[in-house]
Each structure stands twice: as structure tokens, then as C-alpha cells.
N, C-alpha and C positions, 0 to 999 in steps of 0.2 A: 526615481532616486530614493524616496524614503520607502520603495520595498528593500533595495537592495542595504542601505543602513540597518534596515528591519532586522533583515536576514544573514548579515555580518552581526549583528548585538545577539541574535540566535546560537549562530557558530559561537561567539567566543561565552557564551555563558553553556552551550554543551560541553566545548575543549577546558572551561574551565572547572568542570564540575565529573569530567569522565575520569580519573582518578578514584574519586568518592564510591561511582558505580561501578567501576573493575574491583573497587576491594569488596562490595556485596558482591560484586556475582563472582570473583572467586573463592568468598566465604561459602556463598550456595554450595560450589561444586566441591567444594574441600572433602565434604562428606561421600558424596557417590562417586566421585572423581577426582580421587586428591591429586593426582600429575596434570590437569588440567587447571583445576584450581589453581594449586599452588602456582601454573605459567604464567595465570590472569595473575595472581596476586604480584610479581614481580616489578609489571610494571608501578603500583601504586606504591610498594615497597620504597622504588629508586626518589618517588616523588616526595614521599612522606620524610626521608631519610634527608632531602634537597631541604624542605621545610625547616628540619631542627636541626639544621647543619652549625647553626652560629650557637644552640644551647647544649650541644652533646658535652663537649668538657665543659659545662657548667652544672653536672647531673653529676653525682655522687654516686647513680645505682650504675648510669652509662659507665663511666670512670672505672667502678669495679668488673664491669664486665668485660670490660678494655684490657684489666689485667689480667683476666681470667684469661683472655684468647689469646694474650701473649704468653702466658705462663702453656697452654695447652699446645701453641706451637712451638714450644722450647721444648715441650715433651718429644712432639716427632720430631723435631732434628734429632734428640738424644738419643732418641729409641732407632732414627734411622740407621746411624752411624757406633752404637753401642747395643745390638741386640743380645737380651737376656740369655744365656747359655741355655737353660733348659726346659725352653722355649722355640724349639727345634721348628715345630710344624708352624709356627706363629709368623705370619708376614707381618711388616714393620709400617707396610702401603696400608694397612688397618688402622694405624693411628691416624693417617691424615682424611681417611673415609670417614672414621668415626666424630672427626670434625665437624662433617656435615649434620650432625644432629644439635650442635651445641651454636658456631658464632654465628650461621646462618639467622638460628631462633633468637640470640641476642640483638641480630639487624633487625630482627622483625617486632620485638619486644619495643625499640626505639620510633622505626619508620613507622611505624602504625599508631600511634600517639594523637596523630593530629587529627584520624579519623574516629579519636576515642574519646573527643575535649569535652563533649557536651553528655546530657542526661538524654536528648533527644538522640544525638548519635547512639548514642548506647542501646537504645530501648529499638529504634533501627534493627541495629544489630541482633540483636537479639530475635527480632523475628526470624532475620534469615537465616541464622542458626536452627530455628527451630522448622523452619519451610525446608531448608539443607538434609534433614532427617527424617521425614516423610517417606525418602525410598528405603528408609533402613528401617522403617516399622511395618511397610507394607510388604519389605522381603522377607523380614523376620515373623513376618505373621504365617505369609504364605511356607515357608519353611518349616515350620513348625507343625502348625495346623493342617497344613496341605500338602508336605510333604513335596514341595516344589524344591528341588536342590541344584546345583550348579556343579562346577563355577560356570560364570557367564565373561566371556570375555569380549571387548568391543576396541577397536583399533587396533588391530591387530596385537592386542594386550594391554597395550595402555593404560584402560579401566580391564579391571577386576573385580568381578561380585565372587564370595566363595561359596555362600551358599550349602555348605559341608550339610552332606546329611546328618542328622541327631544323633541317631544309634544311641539312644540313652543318654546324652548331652545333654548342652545347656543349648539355647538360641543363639546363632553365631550372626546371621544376617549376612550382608557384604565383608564381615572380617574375619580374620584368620581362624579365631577361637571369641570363646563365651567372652571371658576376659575384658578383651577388648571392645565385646559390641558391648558389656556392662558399661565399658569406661568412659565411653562416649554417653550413654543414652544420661549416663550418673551426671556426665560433666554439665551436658543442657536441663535435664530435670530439674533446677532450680528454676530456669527460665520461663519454664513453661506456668511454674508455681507461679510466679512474680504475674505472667502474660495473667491468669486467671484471677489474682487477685485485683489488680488495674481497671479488667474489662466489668468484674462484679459490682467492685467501687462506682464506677463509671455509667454501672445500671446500664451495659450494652448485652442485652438479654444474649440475641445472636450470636456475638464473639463469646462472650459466657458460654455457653452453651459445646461452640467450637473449644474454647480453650480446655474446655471439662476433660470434651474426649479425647483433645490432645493428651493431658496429664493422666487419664485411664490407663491409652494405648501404652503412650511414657512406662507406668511404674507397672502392666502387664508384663512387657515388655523385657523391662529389667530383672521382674520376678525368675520371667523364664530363661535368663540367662544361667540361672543357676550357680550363679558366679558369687559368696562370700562378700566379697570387696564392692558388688555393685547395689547390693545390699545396707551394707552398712552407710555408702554414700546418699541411700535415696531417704533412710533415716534422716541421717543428720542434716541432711537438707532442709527437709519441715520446719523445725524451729528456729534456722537462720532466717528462711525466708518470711514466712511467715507469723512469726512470733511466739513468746514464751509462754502464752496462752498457751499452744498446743501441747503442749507437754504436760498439762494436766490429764491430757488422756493418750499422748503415746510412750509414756514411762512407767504407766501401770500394764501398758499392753506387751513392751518390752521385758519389763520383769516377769512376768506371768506366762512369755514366752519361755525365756531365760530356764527361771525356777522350775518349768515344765520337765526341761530338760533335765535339768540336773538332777533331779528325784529319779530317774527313770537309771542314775546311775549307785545310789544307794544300796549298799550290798542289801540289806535284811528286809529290803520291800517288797512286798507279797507279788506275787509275780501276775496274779489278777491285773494290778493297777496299774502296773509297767505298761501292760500290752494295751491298755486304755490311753496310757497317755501319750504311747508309741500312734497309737490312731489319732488321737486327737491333732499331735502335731503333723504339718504336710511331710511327706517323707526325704521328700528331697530336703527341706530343713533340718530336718534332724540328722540324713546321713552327712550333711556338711558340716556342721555341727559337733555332733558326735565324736570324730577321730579326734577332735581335741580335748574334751572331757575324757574322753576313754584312757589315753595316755599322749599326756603332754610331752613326754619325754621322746618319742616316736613322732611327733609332728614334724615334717621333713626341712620346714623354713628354719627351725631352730638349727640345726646341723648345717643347715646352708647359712645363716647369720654368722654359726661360731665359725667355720671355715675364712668364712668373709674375714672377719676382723683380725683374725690369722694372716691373711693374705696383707692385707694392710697392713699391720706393723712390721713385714718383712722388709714393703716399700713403701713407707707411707708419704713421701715427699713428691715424687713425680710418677709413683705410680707402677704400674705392672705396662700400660698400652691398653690401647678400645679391642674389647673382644677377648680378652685373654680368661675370664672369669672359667667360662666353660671347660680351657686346656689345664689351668692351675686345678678345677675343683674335680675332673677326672683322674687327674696325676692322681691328687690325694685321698680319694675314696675310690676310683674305677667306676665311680659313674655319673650320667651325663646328666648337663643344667646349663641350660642356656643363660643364664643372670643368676646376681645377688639376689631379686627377691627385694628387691632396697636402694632405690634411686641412689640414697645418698651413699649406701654401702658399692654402689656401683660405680660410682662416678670417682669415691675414690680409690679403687682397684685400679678404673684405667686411667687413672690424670692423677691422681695421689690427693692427702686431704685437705689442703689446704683451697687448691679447687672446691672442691666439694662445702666447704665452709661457707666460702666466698658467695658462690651462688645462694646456699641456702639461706642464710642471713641476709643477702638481701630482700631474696621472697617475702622472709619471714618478717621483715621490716616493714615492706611494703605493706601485706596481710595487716600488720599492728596502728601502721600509721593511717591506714584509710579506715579504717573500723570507725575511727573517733566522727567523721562526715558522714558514714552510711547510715549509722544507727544513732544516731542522736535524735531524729526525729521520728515519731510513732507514728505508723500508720502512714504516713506522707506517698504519695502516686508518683511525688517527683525522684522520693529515693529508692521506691520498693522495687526497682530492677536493677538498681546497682546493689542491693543485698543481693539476688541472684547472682549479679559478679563474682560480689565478695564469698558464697558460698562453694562456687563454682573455683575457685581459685583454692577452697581452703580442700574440697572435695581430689584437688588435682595431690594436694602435699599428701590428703589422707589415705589416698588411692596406692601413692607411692609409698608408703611404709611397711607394703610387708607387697609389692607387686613392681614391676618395672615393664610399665605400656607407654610411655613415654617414643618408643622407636617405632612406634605407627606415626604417622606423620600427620595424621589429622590431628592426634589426641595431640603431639606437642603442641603444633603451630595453632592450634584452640587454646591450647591451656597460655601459652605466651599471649598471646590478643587478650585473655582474662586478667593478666597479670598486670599490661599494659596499658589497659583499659583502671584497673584502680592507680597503676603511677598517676594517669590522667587528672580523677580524682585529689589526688593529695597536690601536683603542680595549682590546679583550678585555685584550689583553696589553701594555698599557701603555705601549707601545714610545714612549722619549723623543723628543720632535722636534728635538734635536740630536745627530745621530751621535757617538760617540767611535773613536778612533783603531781601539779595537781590535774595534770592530762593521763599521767599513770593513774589517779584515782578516778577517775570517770569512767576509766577503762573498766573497772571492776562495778564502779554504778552508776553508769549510763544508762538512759533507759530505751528501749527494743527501738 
């Protein structure tokens, strides 16, 4: 009799805790497998979503999102039964596809909350974000290095590694382009920082040691994506995670890059020292680089911003429809671009700007109001992996300002669990939703 009690108190603390481990192991797979993961994550989804069933309208950020997916399906009815004239090749079935990328992530931003409550959950997580990327540093190694290329595909497609050979590229690893293997490895690189400061604090020689080489492979990794945008994220990473110490020696290394540059653009400089400094820097830095010094006016985003904002004030209320960017920015120059270039300039193309408001104020709300709990305290083990969050979240807005990787679906459903993960944060500790004066001052002298 008291095995069989045993082993019913067994079962119901497995069935009550198998939730917790479907959302890790579909974090795990999200990376190498993101239509698997994403199946696993479904179930914990429906659970988490059960959990904060009685505080959803009592959330101010849920609430706005609520209006947002009712305002986005007022767009497709609209767009179903009122399509744009000339707008010919444009299907209307676009708008409700492109849903999928927005209330799904909204479900997900809510129902994953509960597995985001604590500092231990968190610092969890975080491992298996970074055990999740293990197969995309050792195929981006081999791809690179070794010239191992794909695609590979398993289930009969299901998972997909792409594996694109180089040909003078960036490291693509399992994803379509450089871009996106940058955007991923940028979004967890704070993690890995956070894992290695913890384990050094902590004097775990071992994990020190492993974490080291995690954050080597990390920011090799990123280097060789050749990717602009992946770059600048694994900068600004450092000094969030880390602290403002570091910035005594990477703002002199940054400017020194910089100024490097920009001398080598000087008309009346001896042509000796150009070609010295043309060596000195790597070259793929400087040809990234370069097209923008050279002429700013020729930089291709700039042309694709002004189009954008064009595009928007023709319809800025509800929008053109999901997808249409490409067919408007063809019309009007004769050639082809898949995106704005600019989350927000994207979002309100196809859903119009008020959408596009809506969400991003609340990001940016969040972003402001958890700051005051992450960094008040220096040095602390207990908070230095939710500064990783907080970087990692700030890396997703930063990423989006002149790029749109958002419609890979690991980066979204990642960057939402980061976002979700600081709501957590500011719920835990109460944080009022209206600032006072002297929280806005903290904000500017708080310390790391």
C-alpha cells in the first residue's frame, strides 16, 4: 500500500511539473528545430495561458494587445472585402497569414509568464537557450572552416539546416542568411556573458572555463557572420551586462576603430598611410563599413526608409496588408526588396500606425519600467542574468531599426519569452504604472 501512495505522490508531482519541462525542451528545440519546438511549446502555452486566465484584463500591456489583434483583424475583414486597386497580384488571404506572426506571439508573450516568475526560472532558461545553440556554432564552424554545406533536411523537411556554402559571405549556419544566424547568436550573447560572470563570481573554476569558451565560440561566431547589425549588438551587449567599467577600454577601441576609418576617407591624405590603415583594419570591416562613409546618400536603407514613410502616409490608418511592401516598393522604383528594413516601418505598411504605436510603446515601456529592478543593484548574482534579459530584449528593438528578422520564428518567439520574461520582473515587484518624478531620476542615476 505505501509503495503504491509512493508512486501516485510520484505521478502527480511528474504530471504536475511536465509543463515546466515541455516549455525547456521546446526552448531547446526552437533553435535546431523550430516546427518541433514550437509543437512542444503549444502544450505549456494552453497551460500557462489557463494559469493567468483571471489576470489577463487586469494587464494593461495584455489589454493593449488585445486591441491590437482586434484592430489587425478589422484589417483583414477590410482588406478581404475592399482590395486595393493596384494591388492587382496582391492576395487578401496574406493579411490573415500574416497574423500568424503577430497574436500567436502576443499568446505567447502572456502564457509564458508563469514559467518566467522567478530569478531561478530565468537563469534555467537561460541555460537552455544557450545548450539550444550548440548545433548552430558547431555547423557554423564546420561551414565555415570546413566547408561542410547543406541543406540538410530531416522528416521529410520538417527541420531544415541550410548550410548555404560561403562563396565570400558571412557564416549562415542552419539559417537562411548571415542576418539572421547574427540575430540569434546577438540575441543569446548576453547570456552567455551573464553564465560567465556568475560561474567566475561563484569561483566554479570548471563552468568558468566552459563558459569562457562558450562566449569565444559566441562572439567568433558573430564576427564571422559578417553581418553589420550583429556586430553592433555584441558591442552593446558588454556594458549592459557587464557593467560601466567596461567602457573604459571598449570606447577607446571603438573610436580608434571608427577614426581609423574615417581618415582613410580624407581627400589630401598621403596615399602611403591609407593603404596602412586599409591593412591595419580587417577587411571585411572596413568593406562594411565603408559604403557608408563613402556616400551616405547611395546607402540603399535610406531610399527604402523614404519610400516607406511614403507608403505610409498614403495609408497610415489600417494600412496597405502583410506582404505588400515588396509589390508597393517595385511599383515605385522597378526593383525588388522584400521589407522596410524597419519593424516599425513594416508593421505599419501592413496594419497601419497606430498598430505599430501600440506595440512599440508597450515594449518600450516595459524595457523602462524593468530597468529600475535589474540594475539597482551592483554586481548582485541574483540579478546579473536578468540584465542579460534586459539586454537581450533591448538588442531585439536594436536589431530592428534598420533590419526586419523578426519572421524567422525562433528570433520572434525568443525575443517575446525575453520581453515576457521582464513583464515577470516588473509584476514580481509591483512596479506602479505611473512613473513619479523621482523614479524618472534614478533612471538617469542609478547605479550599474
Amino acid at each position: 500500500m505505501k509503495l503504491i501512495n509512493s508512486n501516485n505522490f510520484l505521478f502527480r508531482n511528474i504530471k504536475k511539473d511536465i509543463d515546466t519541462k515541455l516549455f525547456l525542451l521546446g526552448v531547446f528545440f526552437l533553435a535546431s528545430a523550430p516546427f518541433i519546438g514550437t509543437i512542444i511549446l503549444l502544450y505549456p502555452l494552453a497551460k500557462g495561458l489557463i494559469k493567468k486566465r483571471a489576470a489577463i484584463l487586469r494587464d494593461n500591456y495584455n489589454i493593449a494587445l488585445i486591441v491590437v489583434s482586434f484592430i489587425m483583424v478589422l484589417k483583414c475583414i477590410v482588406g478581404h472585402f475592399n482590395q486595393i486597386s493596384n494591388l492587382d497580384s496582391w492576395d487578401p488571404i496574406l493579411n490573415w497569414i500574416g497574423l500568424l506572426n503577430w497574436i500567436p506571439l502576443f499568446l505567447c508573450f502572456i502564457g509564458f509568464q508563469p514559467y518566467l516568475d522567478s530569478v531561478q526560472k530565468r537563469l534555467v532558461l537561460s541555460k537552455v537557450f544557450i545548450a539550444s545553440s550548440i548545433p548552430i556554432l558547431i555547423s557554423g564552424i564546420a561551414q565555415f572552416f570546413f566547408k561542410v554545406n547543406g541543406p540538410f533536411q530531416l522528416l521529410n523537411g520538417l527541420v531544415v539546416w541550410y548550410q548555404r556554402p560561403i562563396n565570400g559571405g558571412g557564416l549562415t549556419s542552419l539559417f537562411n542568411n548571415p542576418n539572421y544566424a547574427g540575430g540569434w547568436l546577438t540575441l543569446l550573447f548576453p547570456l552567455c556573458l551573464s553564465l560567465l560572470f556568475i560561474n567566475r563570481k561563484k569561483r566554479f573554476k570548471f563552468k568558468s572555463i566552459i563558459a569562457l569558451i562558450i562566449c569565444i565560440t559566441f562572439t567568433t561566431s558573430i564576427v564571422l557572420t559578417n553581418s553589420r547589425g550583429a556586430w553592433i549588438g555584441l558591442i552593446v551587449s558588454i556594458p549592459i551586462v557587464l557593467g560601466r567599467i567596461t567602457l573604459f577600454w571598449l570606447m577607446p577601441l571603438i573610436l580608434i576603430l571608427l577614426m581609423t576609418i574615417l581618415v582613410t576617407f580624407i581627400p589630401n591624405m598621403p596615399l602611403q598611410y591609407k593603404e596602412v590603415m586599409v591593412h591595419f583594419i580587417p577587411e571585411k570591416v572596413f568593406s562594411k563599413f565603408s559604403e557608408i562613409f563613402l556616400n551616405l546618400q547611395a546607402f540603399p536603407r535610406l531610399d527604402i526608409w523614404k519610400k516607406s514613410f511614403l507608403f505610409i502616409s498614403n495609408r497610415p490608418f489600417l494600412g496597405w496588408g502583410a506582404s505588400t511592401f515588396s509589390i508597393l516598393y517595385f511599383q515605385k522604383t522597378n526593383l525588388f526588396n522584400n521589407h522596410a528594413h524597419n519593424l516599425f516601418l513594416e508593421l505599419s505598411i501592413n496594419y497601419g500606425i497606430i498598430v505599430s504605436l501600440i506595440i512599440f510603446l508597450a515594449i518600450f515601456s516595459i524595457l523602462f519600467n524593468s530597468y529600475f529592478f535589474i540594475f539597482k543593484t551592483e554586481n548582485n548574482l541574483e540579478i546579473i542574468n536578468d540584465r542579460s534579459w534586459w539586454a537581450a530584449s533591448l538588442i531585439f528593438i536594436l536589431s530592428h531599426l534598420y533590419d526586419v528578422l523578426y519572421y524567422d520564428l525562433r528570433i520572434s518567439i525568443s525575443s517575446w519569452i525575453f520581453i515576457a520574461g521582464l513583464r515577470a520582473i516588473i509584476i514580481k515587484n509591483k512596479f506602479p504604472v505611473n512613473l513619479k518624478k523621482d523614479l524618472i531620476y534614478r533612471f538617469f542615476k542609478s547605479n550599474e
